[in-house]
N, C-alpha and C positions, 0 to 999 in steps of 0.2 A: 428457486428464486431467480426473477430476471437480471438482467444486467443494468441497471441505468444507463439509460443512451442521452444524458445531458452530461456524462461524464467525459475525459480523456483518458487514455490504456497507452500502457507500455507492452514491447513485447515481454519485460519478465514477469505479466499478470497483475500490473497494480494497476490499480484507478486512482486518477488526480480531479478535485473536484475544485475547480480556481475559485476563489472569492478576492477582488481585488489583486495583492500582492499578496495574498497568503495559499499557499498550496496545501489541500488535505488530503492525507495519500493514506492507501490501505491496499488488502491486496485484494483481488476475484474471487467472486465463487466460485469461477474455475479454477484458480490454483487453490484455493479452501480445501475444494473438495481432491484434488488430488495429492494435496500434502495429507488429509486428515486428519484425525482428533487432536486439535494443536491443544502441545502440553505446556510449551513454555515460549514469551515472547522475550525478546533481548531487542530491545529500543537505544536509539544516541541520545547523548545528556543533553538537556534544554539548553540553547544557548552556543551547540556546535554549528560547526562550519560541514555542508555536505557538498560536495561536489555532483555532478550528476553522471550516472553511471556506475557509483563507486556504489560497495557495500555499505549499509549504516546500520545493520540489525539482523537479528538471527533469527527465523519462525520456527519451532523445534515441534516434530508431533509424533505422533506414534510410529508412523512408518519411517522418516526421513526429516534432515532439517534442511531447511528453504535458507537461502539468504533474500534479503531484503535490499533493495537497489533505490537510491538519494533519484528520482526520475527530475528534478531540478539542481543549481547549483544555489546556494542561500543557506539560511540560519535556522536551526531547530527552534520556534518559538513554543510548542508545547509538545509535548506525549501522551498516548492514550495509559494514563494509571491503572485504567480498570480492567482495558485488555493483558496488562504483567500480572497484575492479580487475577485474572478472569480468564485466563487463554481462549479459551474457547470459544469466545464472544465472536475469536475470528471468523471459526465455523458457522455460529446461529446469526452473525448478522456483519457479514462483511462490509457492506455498502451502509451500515449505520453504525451501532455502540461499537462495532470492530474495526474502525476504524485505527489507524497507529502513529502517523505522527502528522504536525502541523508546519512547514517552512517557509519566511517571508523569503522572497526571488524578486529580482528586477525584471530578469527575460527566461519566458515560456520557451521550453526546446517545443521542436516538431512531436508531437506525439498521436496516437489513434485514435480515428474516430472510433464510435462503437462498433458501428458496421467494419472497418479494418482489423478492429482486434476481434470481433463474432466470424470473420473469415479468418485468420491468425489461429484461430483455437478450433475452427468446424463447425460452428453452431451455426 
């Protein structure tokens, strides 16, 4: 799977996809695939406050669990239900149904282009 290059990347492997003031963040196929068979997601409750930088969720899989990084500051407006049901959605389709959470922001931090997170990772 490629990487979406109309996306933003952090260096902890998520993708931010901006619509207006709403942020959709998920993680990489590259971190997908080096976490592994994800078994269990742990998402923040609709309606918190994330800071950015901070942890808000736990990606849990068969080799290792991931934490999951708030890459804006703002409000949880929805969660992916299907990926806490579904783990694995993360692995078969990161950059679509694998997606994890959705948070309304005022201000965009700095974050990477594709081509700085495809150098970032070696691709």
């Amino acid at each position: 799977m490629s990487e979406p290059t109309e996306r933003k990347y952090t260096k902890e492997h998520e993708w931010i996809d901006v619509e207006g003031d709403i942020a959709t963040v998920g993680i990489t196929a590259y971190a997908a695939d080096k976490l592994g068979d994800v078994v269990f997601v742990d998402l923040p409750t609709v309606g918190s406050t994330v800071a950015e930088g901070r942890v808000v969720g736990e990606i849990e899989s068969t080799k290792s669990v991931g934490e999951l990084f708030a890459p804006v500051n703002g409000t949880v407006l929805e969660i992916n239900d299907a990926v806490v049901a579904t783990p694995e959605l993360v692995n078969s389709d990161p950059f679509g149904d694998g997606w994890l959470i959705k948070v309304t922001f005022t201000e965009l931090p700095a974050l990477l282009t594709y081509a700085e997170y495809s150098a970032l990772v070696g691709e």
